[in-house]
RORO-61061 format. One record per residue (C-alpha): residue number from 1; residue in one letter; x, y, z. Coordinates in nm, 2 decimals. Layout:
# RORO-61061
{atom NUM 'A' {X Y Z}}
...
END
This chain:
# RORO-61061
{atom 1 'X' {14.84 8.67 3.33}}
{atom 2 'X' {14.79 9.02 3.45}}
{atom 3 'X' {14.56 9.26 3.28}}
{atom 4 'X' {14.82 9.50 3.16}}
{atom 5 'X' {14.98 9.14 3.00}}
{atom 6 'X' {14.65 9.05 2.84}}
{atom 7 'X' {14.59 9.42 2.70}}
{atom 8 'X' {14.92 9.45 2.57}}
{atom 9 'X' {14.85 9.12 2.33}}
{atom 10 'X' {14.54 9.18 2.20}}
{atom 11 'X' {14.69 9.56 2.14}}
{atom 12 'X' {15.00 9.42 1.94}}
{atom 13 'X' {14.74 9.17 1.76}}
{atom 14 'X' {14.48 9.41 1.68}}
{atom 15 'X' {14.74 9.68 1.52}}
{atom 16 'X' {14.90 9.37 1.28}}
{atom 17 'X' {14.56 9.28 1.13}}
{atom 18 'X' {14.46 9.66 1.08}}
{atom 19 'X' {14.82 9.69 0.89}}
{atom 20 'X' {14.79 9.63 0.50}}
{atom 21 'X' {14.98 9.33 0.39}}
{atom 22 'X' {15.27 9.53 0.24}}
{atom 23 'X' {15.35 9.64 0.58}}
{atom 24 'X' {15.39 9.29 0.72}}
{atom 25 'X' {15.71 9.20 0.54}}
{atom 26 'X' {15.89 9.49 0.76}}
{atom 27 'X' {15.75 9.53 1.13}}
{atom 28 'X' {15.89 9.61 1.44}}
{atom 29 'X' {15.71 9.58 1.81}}
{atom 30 'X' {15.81 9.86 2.04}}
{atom 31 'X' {15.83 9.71 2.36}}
{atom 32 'X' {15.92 9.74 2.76}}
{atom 33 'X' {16.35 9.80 2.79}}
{atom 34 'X' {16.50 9.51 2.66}}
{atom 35 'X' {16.65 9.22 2.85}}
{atom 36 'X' {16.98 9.18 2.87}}
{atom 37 'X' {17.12 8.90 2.62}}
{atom 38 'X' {17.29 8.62 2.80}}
{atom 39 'X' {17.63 8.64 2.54}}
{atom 40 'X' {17.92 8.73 2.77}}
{atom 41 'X' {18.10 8.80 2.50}}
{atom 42 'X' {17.82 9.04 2.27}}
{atom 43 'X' {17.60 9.20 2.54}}
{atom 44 'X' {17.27 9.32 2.42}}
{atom 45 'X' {17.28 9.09 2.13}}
{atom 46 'X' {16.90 8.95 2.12}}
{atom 47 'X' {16.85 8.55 2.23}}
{atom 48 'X' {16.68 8.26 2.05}}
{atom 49 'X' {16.59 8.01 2.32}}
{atom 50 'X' {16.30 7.81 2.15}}
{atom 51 'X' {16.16 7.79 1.79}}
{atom 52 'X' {15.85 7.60 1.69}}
{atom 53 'X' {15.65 7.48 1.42}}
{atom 54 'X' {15.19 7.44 1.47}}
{atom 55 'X' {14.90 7.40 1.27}}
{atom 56 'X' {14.82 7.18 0.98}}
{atom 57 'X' {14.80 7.18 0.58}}
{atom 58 'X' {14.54 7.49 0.60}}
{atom 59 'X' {14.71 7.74 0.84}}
{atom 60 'X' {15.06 7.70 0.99}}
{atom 61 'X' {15.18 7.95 1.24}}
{atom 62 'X' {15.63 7.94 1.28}}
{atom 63 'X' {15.66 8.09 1.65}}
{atom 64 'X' {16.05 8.18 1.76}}
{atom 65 'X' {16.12 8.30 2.14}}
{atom 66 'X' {16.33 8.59 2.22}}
{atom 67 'X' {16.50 8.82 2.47}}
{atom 68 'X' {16.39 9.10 2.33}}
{atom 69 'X' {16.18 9.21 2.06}}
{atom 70 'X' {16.35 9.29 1.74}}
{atom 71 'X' {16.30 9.42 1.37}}
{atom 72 'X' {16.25 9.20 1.08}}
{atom 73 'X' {16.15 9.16 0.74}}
{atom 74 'X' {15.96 8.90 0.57}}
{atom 75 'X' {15.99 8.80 0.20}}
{atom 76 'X' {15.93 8.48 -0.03}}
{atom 77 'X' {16.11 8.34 -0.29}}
{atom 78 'X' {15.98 8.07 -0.57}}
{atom 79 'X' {16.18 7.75 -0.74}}
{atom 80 'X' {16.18 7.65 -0.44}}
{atom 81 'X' {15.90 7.79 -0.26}}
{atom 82 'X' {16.09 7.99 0.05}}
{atom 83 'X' {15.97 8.23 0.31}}
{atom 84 'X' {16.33 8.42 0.44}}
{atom 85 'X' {16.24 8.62 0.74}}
{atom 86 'X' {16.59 8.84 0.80}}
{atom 87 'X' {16.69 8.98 1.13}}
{atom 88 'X' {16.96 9.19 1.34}}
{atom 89 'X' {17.25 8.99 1.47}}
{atom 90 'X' {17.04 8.69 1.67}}
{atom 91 'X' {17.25 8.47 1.88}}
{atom 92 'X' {17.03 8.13 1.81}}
{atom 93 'X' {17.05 7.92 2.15}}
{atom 94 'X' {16.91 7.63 1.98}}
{atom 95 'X' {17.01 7.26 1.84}}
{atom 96 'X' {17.18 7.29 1.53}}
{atom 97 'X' {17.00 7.03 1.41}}
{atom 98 'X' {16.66 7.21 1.51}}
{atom 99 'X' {16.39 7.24 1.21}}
{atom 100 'X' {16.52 6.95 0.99}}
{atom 101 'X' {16.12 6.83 1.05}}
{atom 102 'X' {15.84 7.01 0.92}}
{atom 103 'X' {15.46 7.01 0.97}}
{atom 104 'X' {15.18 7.14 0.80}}
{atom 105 'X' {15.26 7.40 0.49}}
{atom 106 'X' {15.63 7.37 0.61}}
{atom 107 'X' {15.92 7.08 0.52}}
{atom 108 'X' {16.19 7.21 0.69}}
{atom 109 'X' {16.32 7.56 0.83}}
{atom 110 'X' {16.68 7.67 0.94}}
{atom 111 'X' {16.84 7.96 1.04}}
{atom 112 'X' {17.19 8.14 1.14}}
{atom 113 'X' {17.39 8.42 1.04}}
{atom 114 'X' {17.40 8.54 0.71}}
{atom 115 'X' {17.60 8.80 0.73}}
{atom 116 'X' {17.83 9.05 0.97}}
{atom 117 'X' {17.50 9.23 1.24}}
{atom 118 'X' {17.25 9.00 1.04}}
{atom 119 'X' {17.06 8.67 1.08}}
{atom 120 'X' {16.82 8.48 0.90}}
{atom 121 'X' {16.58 8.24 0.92}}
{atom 122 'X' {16.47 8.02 0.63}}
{atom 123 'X' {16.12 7.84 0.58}}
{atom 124 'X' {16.09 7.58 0.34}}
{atom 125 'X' {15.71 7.57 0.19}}
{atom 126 'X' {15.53 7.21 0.06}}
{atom 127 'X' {15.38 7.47 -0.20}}
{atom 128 'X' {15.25 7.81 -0.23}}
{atom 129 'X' {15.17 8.01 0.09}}
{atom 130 'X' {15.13 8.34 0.18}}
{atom 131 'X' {15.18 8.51 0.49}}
{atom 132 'X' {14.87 8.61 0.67}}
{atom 133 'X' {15.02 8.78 0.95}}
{atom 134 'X' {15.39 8.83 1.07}}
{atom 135 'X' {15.43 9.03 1.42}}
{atom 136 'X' {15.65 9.03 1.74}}
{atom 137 'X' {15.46 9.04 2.06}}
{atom 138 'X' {15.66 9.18 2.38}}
{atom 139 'X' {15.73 9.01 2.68}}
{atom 140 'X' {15.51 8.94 2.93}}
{atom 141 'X' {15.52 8.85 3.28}}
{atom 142 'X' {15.70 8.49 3.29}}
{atom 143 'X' {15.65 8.49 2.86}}
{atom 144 'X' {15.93 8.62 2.64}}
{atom 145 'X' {15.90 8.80 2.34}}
{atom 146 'X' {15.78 8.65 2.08}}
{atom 147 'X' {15.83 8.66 1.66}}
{atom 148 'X' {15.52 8.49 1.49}}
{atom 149 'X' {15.42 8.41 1.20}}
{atom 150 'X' {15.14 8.27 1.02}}
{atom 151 'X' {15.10 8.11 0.68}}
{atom 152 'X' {14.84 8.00 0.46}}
{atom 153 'X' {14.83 7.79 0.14}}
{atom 154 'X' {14.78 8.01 -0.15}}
{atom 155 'X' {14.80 8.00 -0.55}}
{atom 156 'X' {15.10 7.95 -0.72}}
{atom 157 'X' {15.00 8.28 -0.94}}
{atom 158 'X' {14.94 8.50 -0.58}}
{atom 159 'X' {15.27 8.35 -0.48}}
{atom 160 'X' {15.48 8.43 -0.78}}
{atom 161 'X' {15.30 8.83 -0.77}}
{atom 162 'X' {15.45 8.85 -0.41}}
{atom 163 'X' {15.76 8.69 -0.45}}
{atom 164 'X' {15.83 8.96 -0.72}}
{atom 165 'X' {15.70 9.25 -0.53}}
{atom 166 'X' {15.90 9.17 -0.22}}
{atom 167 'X' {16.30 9.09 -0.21}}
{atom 168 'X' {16.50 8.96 0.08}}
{atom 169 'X' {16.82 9.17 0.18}}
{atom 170 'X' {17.13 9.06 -0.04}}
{atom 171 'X' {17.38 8.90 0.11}}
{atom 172 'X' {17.59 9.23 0.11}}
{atom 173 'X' {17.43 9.53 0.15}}
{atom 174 'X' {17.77 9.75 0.06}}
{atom 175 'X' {18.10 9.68 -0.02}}
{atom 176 'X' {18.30 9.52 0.28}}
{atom 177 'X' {17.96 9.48 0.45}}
{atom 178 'X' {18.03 9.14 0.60}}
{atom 179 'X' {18.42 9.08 0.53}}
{atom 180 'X' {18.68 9.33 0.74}}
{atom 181 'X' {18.92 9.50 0.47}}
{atom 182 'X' {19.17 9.22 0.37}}
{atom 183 'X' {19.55 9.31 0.47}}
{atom 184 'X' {19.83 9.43 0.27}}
{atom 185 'X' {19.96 9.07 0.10}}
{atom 186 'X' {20.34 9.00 0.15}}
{atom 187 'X' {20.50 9.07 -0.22}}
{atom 188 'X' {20.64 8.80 -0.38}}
{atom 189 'X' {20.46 8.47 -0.18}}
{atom 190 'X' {20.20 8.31 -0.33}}
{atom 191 'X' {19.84 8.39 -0.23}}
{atom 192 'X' {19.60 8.11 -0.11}}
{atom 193 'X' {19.26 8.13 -0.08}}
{atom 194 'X' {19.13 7.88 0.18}}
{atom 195 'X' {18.73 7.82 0.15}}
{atom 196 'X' {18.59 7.64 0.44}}
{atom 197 'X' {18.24 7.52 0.27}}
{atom 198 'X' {17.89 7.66 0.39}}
{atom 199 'X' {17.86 7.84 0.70}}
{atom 200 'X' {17.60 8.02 0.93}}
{atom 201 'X' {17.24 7.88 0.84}}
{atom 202 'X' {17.37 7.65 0.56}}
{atom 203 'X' {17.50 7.39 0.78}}
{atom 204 'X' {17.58 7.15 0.49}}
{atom 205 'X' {17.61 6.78 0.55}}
{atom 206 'X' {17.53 6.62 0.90}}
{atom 207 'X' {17.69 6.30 1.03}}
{atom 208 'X' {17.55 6.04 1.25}}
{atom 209 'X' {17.65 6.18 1.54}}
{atom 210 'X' {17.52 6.51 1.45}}
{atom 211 'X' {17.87 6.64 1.32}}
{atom 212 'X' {17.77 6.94 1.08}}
{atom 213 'X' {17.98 6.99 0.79}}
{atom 214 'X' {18.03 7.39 0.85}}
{atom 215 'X' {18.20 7.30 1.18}}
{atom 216 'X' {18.46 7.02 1.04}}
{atom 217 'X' {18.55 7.24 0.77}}
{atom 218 'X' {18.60 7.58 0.93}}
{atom 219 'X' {18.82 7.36 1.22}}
{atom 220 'X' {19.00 7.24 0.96}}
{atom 221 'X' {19.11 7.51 0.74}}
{atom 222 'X' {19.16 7.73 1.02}}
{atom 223 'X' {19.44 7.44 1.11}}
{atom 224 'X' {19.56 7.43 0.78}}
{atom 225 'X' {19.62 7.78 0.74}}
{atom 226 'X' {19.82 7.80 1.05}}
{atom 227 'X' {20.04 7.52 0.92}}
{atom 228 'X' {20.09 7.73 0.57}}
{atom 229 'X' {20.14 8.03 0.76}}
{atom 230 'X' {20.41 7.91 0.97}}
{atom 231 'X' {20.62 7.79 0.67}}
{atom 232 'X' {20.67 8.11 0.59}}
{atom 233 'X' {20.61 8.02 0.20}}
{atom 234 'X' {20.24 8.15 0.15}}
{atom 235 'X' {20.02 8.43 0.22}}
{atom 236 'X' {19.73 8.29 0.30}}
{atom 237 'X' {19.35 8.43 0.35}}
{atom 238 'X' {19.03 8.27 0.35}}
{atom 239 'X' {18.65 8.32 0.27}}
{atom 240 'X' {18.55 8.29 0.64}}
{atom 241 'X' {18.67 8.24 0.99}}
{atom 242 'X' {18.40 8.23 1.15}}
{atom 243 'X' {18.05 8.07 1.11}}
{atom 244 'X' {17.89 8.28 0.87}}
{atom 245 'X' {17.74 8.27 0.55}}
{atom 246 'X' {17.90 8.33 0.22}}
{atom 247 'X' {17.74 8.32 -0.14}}
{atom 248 'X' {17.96 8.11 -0.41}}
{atom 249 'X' {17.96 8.36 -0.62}}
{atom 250 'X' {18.13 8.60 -0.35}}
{atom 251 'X' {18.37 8.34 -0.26}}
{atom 252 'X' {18.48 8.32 -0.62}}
{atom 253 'X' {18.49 8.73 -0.63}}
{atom 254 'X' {18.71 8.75 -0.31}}
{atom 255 'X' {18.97 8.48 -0.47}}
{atom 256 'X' {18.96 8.72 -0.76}}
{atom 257 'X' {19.02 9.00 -0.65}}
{atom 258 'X' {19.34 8.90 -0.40}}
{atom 259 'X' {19.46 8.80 -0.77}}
{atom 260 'X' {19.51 8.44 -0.60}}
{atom 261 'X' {19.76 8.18 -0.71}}
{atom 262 'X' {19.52 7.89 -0.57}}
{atom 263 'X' {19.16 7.85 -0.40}}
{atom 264 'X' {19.09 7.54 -0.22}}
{atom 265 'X' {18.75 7.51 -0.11}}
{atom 266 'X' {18.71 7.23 0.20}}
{atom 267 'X' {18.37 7.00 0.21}}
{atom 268 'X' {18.30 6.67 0.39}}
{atom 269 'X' {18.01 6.49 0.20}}
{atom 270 'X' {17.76 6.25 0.28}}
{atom 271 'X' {17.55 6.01 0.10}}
{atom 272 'X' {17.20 5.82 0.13}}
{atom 273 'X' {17.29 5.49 -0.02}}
{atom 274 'X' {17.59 5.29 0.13}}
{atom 275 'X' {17.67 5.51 0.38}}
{atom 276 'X' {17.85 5.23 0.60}}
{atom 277 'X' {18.05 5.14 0.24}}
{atom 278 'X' {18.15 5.49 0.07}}
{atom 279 'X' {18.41 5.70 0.29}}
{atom 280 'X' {18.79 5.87 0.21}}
{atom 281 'X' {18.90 6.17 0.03}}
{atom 282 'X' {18.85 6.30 -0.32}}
{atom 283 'X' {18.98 6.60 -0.51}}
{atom 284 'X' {18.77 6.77 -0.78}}
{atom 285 'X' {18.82 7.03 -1.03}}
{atom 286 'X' {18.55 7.22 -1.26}}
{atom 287 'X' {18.45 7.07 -1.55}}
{atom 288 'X' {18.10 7.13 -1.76}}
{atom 289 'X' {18.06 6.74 -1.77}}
{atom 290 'X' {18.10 6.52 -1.45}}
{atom 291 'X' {18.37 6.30 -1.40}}
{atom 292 'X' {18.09 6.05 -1.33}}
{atom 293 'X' {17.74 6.03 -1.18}}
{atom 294 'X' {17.89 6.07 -0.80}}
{atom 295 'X' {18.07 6.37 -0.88}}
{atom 296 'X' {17.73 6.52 -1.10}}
{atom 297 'X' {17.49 6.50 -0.76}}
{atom 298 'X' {17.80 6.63 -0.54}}
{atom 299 'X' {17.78 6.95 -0.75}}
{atom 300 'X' {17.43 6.98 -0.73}}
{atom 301 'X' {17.45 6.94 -0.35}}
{atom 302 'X' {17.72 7.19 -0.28}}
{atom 303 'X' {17.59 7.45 -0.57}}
{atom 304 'X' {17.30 7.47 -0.40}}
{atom 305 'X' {17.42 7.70 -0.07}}
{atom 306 'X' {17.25 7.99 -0.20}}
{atom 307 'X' {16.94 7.85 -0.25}}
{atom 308 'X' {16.98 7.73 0.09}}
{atom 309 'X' {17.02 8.06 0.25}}
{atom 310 'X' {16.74 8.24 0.08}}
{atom 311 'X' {16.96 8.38 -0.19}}
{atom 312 'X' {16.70 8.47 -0.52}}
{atom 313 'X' {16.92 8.30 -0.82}}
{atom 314 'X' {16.64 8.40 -1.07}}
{atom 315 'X' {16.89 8.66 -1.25}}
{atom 316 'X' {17.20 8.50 -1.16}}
{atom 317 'X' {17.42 8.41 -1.50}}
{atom 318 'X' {17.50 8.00 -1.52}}
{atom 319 'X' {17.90 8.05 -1.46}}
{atom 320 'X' {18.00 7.74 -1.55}}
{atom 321 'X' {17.89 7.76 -1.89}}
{atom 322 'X' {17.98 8.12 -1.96}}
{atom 323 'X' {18.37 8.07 -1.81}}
{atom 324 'X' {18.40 7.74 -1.95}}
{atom 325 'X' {18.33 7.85 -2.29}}
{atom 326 'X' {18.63 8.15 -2.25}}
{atom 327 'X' {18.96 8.05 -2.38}}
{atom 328 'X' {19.13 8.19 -2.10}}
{atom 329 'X' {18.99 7.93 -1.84}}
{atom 330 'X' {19.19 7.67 -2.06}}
{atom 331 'X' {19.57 7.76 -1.87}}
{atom 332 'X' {19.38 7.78 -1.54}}
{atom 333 'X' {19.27 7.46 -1.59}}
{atom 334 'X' {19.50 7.31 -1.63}}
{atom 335 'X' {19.70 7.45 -1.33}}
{atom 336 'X' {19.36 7.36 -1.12}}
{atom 337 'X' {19.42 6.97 -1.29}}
{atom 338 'X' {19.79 6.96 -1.15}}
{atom 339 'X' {19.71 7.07 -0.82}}
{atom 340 'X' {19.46 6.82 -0.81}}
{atom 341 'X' {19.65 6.55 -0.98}}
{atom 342 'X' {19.94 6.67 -0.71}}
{atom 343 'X' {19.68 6.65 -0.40}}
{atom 344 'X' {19.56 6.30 -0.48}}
{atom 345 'X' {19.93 6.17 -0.50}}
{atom 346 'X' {20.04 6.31 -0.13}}
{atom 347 'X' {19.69 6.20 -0.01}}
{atom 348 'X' {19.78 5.81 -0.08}}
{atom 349 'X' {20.01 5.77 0.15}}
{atom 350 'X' {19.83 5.95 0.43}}
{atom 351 'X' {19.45 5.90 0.44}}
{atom 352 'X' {19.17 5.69 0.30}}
{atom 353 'X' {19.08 5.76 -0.02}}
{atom 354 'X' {18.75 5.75 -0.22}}
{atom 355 'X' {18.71 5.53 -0.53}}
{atom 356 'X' {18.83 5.72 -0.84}}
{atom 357 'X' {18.98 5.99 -0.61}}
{atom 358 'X' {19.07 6.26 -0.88}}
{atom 359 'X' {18.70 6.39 -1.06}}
{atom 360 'X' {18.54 6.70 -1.23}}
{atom 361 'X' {18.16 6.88 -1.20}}
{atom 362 'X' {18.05 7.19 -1.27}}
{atom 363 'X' {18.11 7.35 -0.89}}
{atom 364 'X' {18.03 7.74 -0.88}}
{atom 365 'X' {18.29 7.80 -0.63}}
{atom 366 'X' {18.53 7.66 -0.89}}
{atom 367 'X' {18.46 7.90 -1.15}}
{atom 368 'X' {18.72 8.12 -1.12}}
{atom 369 'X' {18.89 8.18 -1.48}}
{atom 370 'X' {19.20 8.33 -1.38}}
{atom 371 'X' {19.23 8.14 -1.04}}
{atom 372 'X' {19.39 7.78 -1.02}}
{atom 373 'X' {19.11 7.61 -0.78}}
{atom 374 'X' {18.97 7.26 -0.63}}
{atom 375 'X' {18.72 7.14 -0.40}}
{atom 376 'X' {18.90 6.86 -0.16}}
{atom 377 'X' {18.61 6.67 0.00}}
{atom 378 'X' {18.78 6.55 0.35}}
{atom 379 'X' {18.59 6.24 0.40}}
{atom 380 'X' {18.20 6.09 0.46}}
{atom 381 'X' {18.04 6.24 0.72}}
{atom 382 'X' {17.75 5.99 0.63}}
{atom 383 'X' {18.04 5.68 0.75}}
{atom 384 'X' {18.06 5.64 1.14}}
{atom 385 'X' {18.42 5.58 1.06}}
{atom 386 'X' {18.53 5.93 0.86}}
{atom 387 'X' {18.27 6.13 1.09}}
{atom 388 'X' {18.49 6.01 1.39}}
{atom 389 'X' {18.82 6.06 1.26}}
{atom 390 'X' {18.81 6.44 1.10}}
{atom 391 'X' {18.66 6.55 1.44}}
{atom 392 'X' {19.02 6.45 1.61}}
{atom 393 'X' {19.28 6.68 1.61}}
{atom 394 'X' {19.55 6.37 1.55}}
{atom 395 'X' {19.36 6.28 1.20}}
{atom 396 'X' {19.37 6.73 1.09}}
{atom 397 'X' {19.73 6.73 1.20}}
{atom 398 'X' {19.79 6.42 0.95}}
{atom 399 'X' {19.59 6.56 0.69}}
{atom 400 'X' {19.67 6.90 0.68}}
{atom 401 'X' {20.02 6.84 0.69}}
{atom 402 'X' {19.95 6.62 0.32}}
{atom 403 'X' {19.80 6.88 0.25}}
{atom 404 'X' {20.10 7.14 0.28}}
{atom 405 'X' {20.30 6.91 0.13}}
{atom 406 'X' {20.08 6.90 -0.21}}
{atom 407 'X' {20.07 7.26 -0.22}}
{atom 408 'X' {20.46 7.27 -0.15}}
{atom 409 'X' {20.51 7.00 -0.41}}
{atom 410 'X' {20.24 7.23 -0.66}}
{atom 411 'X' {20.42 7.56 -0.62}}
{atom 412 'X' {20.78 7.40 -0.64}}
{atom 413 'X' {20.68 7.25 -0.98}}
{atom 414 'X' {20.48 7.57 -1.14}}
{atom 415 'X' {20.76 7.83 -0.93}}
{atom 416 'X' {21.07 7.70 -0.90}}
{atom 417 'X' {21.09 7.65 -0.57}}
{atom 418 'X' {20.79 7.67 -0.29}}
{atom 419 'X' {20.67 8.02 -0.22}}
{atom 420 'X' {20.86 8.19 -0.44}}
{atom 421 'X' {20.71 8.35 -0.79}}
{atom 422 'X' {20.92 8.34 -1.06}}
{atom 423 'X' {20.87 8.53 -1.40}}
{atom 424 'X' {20.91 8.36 -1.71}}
{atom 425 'X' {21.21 8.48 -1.82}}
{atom 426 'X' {21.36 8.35 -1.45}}
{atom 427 'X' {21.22 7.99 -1.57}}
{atom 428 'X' {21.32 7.99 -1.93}}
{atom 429 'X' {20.96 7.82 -1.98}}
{atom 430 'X' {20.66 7.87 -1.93}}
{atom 431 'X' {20.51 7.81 -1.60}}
{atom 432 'X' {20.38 7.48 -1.57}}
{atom 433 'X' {20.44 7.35 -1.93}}
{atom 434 'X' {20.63 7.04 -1.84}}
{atom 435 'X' {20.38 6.98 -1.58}}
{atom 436 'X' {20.03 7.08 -1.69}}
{atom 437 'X' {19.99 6.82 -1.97}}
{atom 438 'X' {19.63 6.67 -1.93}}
{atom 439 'X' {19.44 6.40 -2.12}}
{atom 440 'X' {19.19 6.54 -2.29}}
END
């Protein structure tokens, strides 16, 4: 290494351990020009190219390589214990799969985008740490840049004092932050929300072969939108196109406030025990007590994406209680039961179906009072068999075309006739009364 190298690291060392440690959680490194990112599609976008976990139960040091040198800020969160470090927009060149192993203080890390010019990274503690020293070195001769940073284990009291003293960036910073402005709607069509499940650096399930749930989904309901789309019947959005990150509780807000007539939200599960057994579709809708004990942990799974991505739930309200005690989510359910009920039927004939296909939990994305919604799990991505089939283009065309026909079928019954709103007085009833009765 050359002596301006070495000088140059022990100058970017010595000025993080003079800094106090409320300066650590937001540092940036100037550095030489910056290299070129190798995106030919967003130049000058900063490069991940290797991320790595050292040390032991006493000091563990989470080391990323870059490009270039870039700002970040560092924060914790408790219940779970969570370090978030939160970036610019990073393109991550590594395995999807990368972090799902930890070592010393850490159990796991993961990272991708979290919102529209913004990335994070997210460090799953054993227990209470705090962060000794966090700093970017730039690069050296053959070395990149470099983000580092070092933990040590710590009390839960100390932990809980930082956590509340430092907070990680919400998920949107301003309105219309991370989603472009939604178009005008096409008056008179129904409006569907699509919600491809998870996203950026909650990758959801994996399969077998390494199939991540974000990808299936997203592939998915980007082909099922095109299908409703080309009907002609439906004006149809969704929560994301791309893979990013969305909170629940904005997925909910953007069904809401496109007054939708349905949200579907799009998963593909995956379980520990009988994973070569358990495969095929289900259908769920909210309910404040699950279906069964299969739909119960499902729910738990799925309403944990924010805690995933380093979202702080410590003020959030419990939704399901608070809209399942309002009188008004009673019609909405039971719209959201004959969709469902509707689904499971056009599913029969066209895919493998779960035991006890049609079932209820208490799913955040579901909650919605004035929006018709269900979750449609695709299949196991935990079975060989269901991991192989949704990743083929022959199994989506089958699938998504059942699922036209349900929402066809849905609309035609609570409508008149598929994408076409009819008032009341149009009817002569009310909408969905000869079709919405449910056994309570």
């Amino acid at each position: 290494m050359t002596s301006f190298g070495c000088m140059a690291r022990l100058l970017a060392c010595a000025i993080t351990l003079a800094l106090p440690a409320a300066t650590w959680s937001v540092l940036a490194v100037a550095a030489a020009a910056p290299v070129r990112a190798e995106t030919p599609d967003v130049p000058d976008v900063p490069v991940a190219r290797e991320a790595r976990v050292a040390g032991d139960e006493a000091r563990t040091r989470f080391i990323m390589d870059l490009s270039s040198p870039v700002e970040f800020a560092v924060s914790t969160l408790s219940d779970p214990y969570r370090i978030v470090i939160d970036l610019p927009r990073v393109a991550f060149d590594l395995p999807e799969t990368a972090g799902q192993e930890g070592r010393g203080l850490l159990s796991a890390w993961r990272f991708g985008m979290f919102a529209a010019g913004k990335s994070r990274v997210v460090l799953d503690a054993k227990g209470p740490v705090a962060v000794d020293k966090a700093f970017v070195l730039p690069p050296v001769s053959d070395q990149p840049a470099r983000f580092v940073l070092d933990l040590v284990s710590t009390s839960r009291e100390a932990f809980l004092e930082t956590a509340r003293e430092s907070a990680p960036a919400p998920a949107v910073a301003r309105k219309g932050d991370r989603l472009a402005p939604q178009p005008e709607g096409k008056k008179g069509l129904p409006i569907i929300v699509l919600d491809p499940g998870h996203g950026g650096l909650d990758t959801g399930a994996t399969g077998n072969g390494g199939t991540l749930e974000k990808a299936v989904v997203l592939d998915f309901a980007l082909m099922l939108r095109d299908k409703l789309i080309a009907t002609g019947r439906y004006d149809v959005r969704m929560t994301r196109d791309t893979d990013v990150f969305i909170p629940l509780r904005e997925r909910v807000k953007i069904a809401r406030s496109l007054e939708a007539d349905l949200l579907l939200s799009v998963h593909a599960d995956s379980v520990r025990i009988g994973r070569d057994q358990v495969r095929g579709a289900g259908v769920y809708t909210l309910s404040e007590n699950a279906s069964d004990e299969v739909a119960a942990a499902l729910a738990e799974r799925e309403n944990r994406s924010d805690i995933i991505a380093g979202i702080d739930l410590a003020d959030e309200p419990d939704d399901v209680t608070d809209i399942l005690i309002d009188l008004a989510r009673q019609e909405t359910k039971k719209f959201s039961y004959l969709f469902a009920r509707t689904l499971v039927g056009e599913l029969r004939g066209t895919a493998q179906l779960v035991k006890n296909p049609q079932r209820s939990a208490g799913f955040r994305v579901l909650t919605a009072h004035d929006v018709p919604s269900a979750l449609v799990e695709l299949g196991y991505l935990s079975n060989k068999l269901d991991e192989k089939l949704m990743t083929t283009d022959e199994w989506r065309g089958r699938m998504s075309a059942a699922l036209v026909a349900a929402i066809d079928n849905y609309f035609g019954r609570r409508f008149g006739k598929p994408g076409v709103k009819l008032s009341q007085s149009a009817t002569g009833t009310q909408d969905g009364e000869e079709d919405t009765k449910v056994e309570q």
